[in-house]
C-alpha positions as CSV (number, residue, x, y, z in Angstrom):
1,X,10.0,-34.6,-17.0
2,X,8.2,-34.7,-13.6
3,X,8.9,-34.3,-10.4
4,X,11.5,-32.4,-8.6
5,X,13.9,-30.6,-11.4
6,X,16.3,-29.7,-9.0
7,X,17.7,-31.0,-5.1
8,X,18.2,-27.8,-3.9
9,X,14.1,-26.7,-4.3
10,X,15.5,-22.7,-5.1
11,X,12.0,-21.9,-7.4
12,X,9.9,-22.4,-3.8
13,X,12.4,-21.0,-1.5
14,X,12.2,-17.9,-4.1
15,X,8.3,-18.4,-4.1
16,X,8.3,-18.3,0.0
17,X,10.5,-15.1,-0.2
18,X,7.8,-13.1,-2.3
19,X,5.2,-14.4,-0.1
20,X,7.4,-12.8,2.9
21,X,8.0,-9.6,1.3
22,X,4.2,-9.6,0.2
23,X,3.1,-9.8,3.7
24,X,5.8,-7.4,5.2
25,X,4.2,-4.6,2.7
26,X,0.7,-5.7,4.2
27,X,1.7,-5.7,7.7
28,X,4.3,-2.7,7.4
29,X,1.2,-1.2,5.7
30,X,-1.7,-1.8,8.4
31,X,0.6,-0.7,11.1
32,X,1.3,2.4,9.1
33,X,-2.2,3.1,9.3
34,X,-2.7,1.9,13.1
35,X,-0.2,4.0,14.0
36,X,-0.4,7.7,12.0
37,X,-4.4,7.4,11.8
38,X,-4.7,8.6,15.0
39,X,-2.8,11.8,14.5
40,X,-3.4,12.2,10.5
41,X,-7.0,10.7,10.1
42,X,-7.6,9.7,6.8
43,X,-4.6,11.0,4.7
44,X,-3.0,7.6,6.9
45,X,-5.9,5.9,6.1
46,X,-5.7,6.0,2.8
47,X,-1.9,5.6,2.4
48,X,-2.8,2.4,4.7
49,X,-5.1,1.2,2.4
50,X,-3.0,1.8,-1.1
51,X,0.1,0.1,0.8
52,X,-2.6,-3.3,2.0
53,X,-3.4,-3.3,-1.9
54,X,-0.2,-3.4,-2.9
55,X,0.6,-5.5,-0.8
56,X,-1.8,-7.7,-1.9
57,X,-1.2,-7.5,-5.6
58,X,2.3,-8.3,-4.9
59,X,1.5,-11.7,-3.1
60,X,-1.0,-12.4,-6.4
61,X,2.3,-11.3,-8.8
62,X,4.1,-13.4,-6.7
63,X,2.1,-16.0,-6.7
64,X,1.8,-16.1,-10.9
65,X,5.7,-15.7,-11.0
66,X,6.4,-18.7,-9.0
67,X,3.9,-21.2,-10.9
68,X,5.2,-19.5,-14.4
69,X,8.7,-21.0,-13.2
70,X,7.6,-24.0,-12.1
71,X,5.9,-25.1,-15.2
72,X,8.8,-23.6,-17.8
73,X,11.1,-25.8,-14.8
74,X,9.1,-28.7,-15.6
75,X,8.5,-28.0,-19.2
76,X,12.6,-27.5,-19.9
77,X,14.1,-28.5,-17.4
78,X,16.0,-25.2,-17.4
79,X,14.9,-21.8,-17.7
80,X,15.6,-19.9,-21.1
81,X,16.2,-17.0,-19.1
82,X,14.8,-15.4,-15.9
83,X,11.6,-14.4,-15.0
84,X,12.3,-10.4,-15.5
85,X,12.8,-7.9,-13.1
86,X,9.2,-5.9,-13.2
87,X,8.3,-7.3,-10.0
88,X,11.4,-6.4,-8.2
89,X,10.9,-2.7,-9.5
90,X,7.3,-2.6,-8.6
91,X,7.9,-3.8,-5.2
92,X,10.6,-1.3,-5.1
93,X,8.4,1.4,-6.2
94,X,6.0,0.4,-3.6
95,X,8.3,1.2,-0.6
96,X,9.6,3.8,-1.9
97,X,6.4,5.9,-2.9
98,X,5.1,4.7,0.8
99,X,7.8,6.1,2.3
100,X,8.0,9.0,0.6
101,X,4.3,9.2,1.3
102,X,4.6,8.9,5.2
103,X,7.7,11.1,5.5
104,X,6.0,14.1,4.1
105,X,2.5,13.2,5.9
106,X,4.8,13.2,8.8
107,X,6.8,16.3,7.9
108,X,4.6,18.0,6.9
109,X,2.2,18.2,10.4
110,X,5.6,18.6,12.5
111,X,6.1,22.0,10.3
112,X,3.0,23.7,10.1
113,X,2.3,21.9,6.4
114,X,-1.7,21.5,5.1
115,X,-1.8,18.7,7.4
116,X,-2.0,19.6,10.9
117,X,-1.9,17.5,14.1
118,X,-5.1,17.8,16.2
């Protein structure tokens, strides 16, 4: 089978999605940094950093998760079953652990914590 295996495209409107959240966690990452590394030096920096390679390794996930459907599309015809839900969790680990990470860095100079403002 070649070709399109189905009219409505959903495999690379899914694909274009992951790309989108990849880049939000590398934006939403470098402006994290920009923005508390002033104040916080390089505890920001290096919660920057971790988010941009996350980020990163998300879009390459992504990136392997979208051709790994296309080919079982093209293969089948139909998918056996779904791709798995490890990247969802890992992406939702990501945001979670970064914003855990930059409420206590910000908590934690507003009340006196290790980290201090300058």
């Amino acid at each position: 089978m070649t070709g399109r295996f189905d009219a409505g495209l959903q495999p690379e409107r899914t694909a274009l999605a992951w790309r989108r959240t990849a880049l939000a966690v590398l934006v939403g990452s470098a402006l994290l940094g920009r923005l508390l590394a002033p104040r916080f030096g390089t505890a920001a920096l290096v919660l920057a950093v971790a988010g941009c390679a996350a980020g990163a390794a998300l879009h390459v996930a992504a990136g392997a998760r979208g051709r790994r459907t296309v080919r079982a599309l093209l293969r089948d015809g139909h998918l056996r079953a779904g791709p798995g839900a490890g990247l969802l969790a890992a992406t939702a680990g990501v945001a979670v652990l970064l914003g855990v990470s930059a409420t206590v860095l910000v908590l934690s100079a507003t009340h006196g914590g290790i980290l201090t403002s300058r």
